[in-house]
C-alpha positions as CSV (number, residue, x, y, z in Angstrom):
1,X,16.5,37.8,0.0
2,X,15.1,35.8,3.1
3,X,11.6,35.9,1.4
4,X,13.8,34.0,-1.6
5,X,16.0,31.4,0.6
6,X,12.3,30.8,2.4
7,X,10.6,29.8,-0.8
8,X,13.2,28.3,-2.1
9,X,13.7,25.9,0.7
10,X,9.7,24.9,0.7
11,X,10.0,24.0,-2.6
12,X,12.8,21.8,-2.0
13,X,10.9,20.4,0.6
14,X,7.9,19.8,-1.0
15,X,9.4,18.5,-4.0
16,X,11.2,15.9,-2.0
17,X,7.7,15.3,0.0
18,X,5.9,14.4,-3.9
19,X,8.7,12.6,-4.9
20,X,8.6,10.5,-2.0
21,X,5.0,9.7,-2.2
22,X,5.3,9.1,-5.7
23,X,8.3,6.3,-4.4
24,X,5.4,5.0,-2.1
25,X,2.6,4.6,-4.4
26,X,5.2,2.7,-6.9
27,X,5.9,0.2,-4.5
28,X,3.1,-0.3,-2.6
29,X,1.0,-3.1,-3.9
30,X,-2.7,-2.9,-4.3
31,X,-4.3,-5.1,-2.0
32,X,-7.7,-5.7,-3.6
33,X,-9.2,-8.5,-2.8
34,X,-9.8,-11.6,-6.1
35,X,-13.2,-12.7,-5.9
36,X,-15.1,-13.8,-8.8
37,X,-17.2,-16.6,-10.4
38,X,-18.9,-18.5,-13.5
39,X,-21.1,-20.6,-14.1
40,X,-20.7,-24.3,-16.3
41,X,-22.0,-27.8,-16.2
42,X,-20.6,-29.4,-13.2
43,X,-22.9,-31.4,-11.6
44,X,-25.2,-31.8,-14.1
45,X,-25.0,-31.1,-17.8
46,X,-28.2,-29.8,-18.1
47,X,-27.9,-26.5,-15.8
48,X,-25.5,-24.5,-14.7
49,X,-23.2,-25.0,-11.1
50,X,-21.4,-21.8,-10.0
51,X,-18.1,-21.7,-9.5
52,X,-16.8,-19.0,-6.9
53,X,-13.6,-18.1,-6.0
54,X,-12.1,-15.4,-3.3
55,X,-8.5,-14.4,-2.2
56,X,-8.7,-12.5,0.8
57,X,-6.0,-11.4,3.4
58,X,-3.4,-8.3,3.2
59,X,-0.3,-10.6,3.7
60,X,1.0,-13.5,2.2
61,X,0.6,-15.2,5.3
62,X,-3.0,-14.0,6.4
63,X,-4.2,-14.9,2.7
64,X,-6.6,-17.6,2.0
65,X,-7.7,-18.5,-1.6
66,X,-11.4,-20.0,-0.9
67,X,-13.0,-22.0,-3.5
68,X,-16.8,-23.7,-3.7
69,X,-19.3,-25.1,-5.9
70,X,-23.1,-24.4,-5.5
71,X,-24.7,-26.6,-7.6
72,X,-28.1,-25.2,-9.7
73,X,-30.3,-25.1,-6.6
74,X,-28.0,-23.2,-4.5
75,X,-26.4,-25.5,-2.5
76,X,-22.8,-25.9,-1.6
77,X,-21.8,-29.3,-3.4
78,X,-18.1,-28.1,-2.8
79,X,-15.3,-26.0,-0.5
80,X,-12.1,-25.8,-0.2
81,X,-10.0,-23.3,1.7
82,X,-6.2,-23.2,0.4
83,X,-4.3,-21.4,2.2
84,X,-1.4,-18.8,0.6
85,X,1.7,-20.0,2.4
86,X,0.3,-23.4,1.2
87,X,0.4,-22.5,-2.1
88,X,3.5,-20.7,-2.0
89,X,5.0,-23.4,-0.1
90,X,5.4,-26.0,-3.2
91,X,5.9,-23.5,-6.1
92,X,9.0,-23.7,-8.8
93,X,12.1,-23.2,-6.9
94,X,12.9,-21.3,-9.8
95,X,10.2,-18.5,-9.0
96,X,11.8,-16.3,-6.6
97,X,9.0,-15.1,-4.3
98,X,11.6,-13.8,-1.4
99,X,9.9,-11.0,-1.2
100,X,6.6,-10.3,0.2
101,X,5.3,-8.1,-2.7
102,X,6.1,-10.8,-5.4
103,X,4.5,-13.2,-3.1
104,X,1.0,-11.7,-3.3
105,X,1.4,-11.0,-6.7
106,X,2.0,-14.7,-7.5
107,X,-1.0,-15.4,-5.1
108,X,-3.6,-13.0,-6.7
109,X,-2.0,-14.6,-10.0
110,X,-3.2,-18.1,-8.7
111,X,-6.4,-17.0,-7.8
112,X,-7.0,-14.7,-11.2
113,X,-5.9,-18.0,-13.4
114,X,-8.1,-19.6,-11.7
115,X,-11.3,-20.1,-14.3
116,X,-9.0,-20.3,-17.0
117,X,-10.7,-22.4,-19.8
118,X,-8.2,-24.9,-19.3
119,X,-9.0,-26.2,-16.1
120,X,-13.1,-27.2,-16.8
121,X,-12.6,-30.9,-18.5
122,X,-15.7,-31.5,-20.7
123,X,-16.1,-34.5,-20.3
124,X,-13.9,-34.9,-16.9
125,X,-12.7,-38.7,-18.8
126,X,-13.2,-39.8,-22.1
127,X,-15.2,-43.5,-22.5
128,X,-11.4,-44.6,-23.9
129,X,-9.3,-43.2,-21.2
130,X,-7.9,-45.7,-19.1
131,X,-7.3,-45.4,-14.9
132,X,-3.6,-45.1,-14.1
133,X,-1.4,-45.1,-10.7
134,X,-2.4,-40.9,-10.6
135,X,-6.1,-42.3,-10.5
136,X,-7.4,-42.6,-6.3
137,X,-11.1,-43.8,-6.9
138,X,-11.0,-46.1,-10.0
139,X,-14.7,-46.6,-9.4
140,X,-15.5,-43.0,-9.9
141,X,-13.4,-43.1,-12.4
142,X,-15.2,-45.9,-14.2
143,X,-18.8,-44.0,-13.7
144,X,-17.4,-40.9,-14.9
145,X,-16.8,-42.5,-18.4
146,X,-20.7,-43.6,-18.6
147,X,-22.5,-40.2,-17.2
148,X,-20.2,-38.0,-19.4
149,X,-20.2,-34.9,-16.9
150,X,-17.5,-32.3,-16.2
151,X,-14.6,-32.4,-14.1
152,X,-12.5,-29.1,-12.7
153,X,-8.9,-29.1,-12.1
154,X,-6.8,-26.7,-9.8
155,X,-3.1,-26.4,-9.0
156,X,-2.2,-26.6,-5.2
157,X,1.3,-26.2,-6.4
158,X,4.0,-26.9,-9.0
159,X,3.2,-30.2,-9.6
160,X,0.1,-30.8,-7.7
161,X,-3.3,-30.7,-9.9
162,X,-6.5,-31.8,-8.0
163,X,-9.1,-33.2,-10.6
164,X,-12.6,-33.1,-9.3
165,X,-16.0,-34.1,-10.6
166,X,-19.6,-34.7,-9.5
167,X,-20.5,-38.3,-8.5
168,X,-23.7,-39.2,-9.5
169,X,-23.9,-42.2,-7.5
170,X,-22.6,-40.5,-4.0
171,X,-24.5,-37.5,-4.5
172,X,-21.2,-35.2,-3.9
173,X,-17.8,-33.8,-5.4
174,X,-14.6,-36.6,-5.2
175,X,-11.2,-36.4,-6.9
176,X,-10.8,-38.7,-9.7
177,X,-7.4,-37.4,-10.7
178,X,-4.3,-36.5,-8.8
179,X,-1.2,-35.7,-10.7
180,X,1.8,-33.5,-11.8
């Protein structure tokens, strides 16, 4: 009877000690890092520039979202380094992201979206489009619409799209777009 009651009692304890782990591994998040890339016509329509992208951190807070450009040759024409409380900072108030799980989930959703085919703009204006108020370098604008290359466009929050594109003239990456 006590060789019974003892096995008995380790299987209870064991089957609480699965089932807990089992609770663990549901709700624990998988912390992989994002980092990919592509390569498109950027900064000349001829070759190829690669785009890169990488979310690292474990925490919301500790996560970063690094972005760059290297242009055919292998050099850097662009970085930027968004940061994730940035990002979560000016999301949809209607997103609820109170909790830290959701908040790297929404994060590592940023950064998977990132390349969608959406945001690569061929060409980054049309030779009709006209500059408006959302428009900071009109200039760039204006030279965009006569070399016909690519722009990029990237969310730095709900409604905050940064336009980007290749100046030929200044030899490096400017915004010609700002806007909802």
């Amino acid at each position: 009877m006590r060789k019974l009651s003892l096995l008995i009692i380790t299987c209870v304890v064991v089957l609480f000690a699965c089932q807990s782990n089992q609770k663990e591994k549901a709700e624990s998040i998988e912390f992989k890092n994002v980092n990919s890339s592509i390569g498109k016509s950027f900064s000349n329509l001829k070759t190829l520039d690669t785009f890169k992208i990488e979310l690292t951190g474990r925490k919301p807070e500790d996560m970063v979202l690094n972005f760059s450009i290297k242009n055919a040759e292998g050099i850097e024409i662009y970085n930027a380094k968004l940061k994730g409380t940035e990002l979560l900072g000016s999301t949809d108030p209607n997103i609820d992201l109170s909790k830290e799980k959701d908040q790297i989930i929404f994060l590592k959703t940023i950064a998977n979206d990132f390349f969608s085919d959406d945001n690569f703009i061929e060409p980054a204006v049309m030779p009709d489009d006209k500059a408006d108020n959302y428009t900071p370098d009109k200039a760039l604008y204006e030279e965009l619409k006569k070399s016909g290359l690519n722009g990029f466009k990237y969310r730095l929050g709900k409604e905050n799209n940064i336009y980007i594109a290749w100046s030929e003239k200044e030899k490096k990456v400017k915004i010609y777009y700002n806007c909802c």
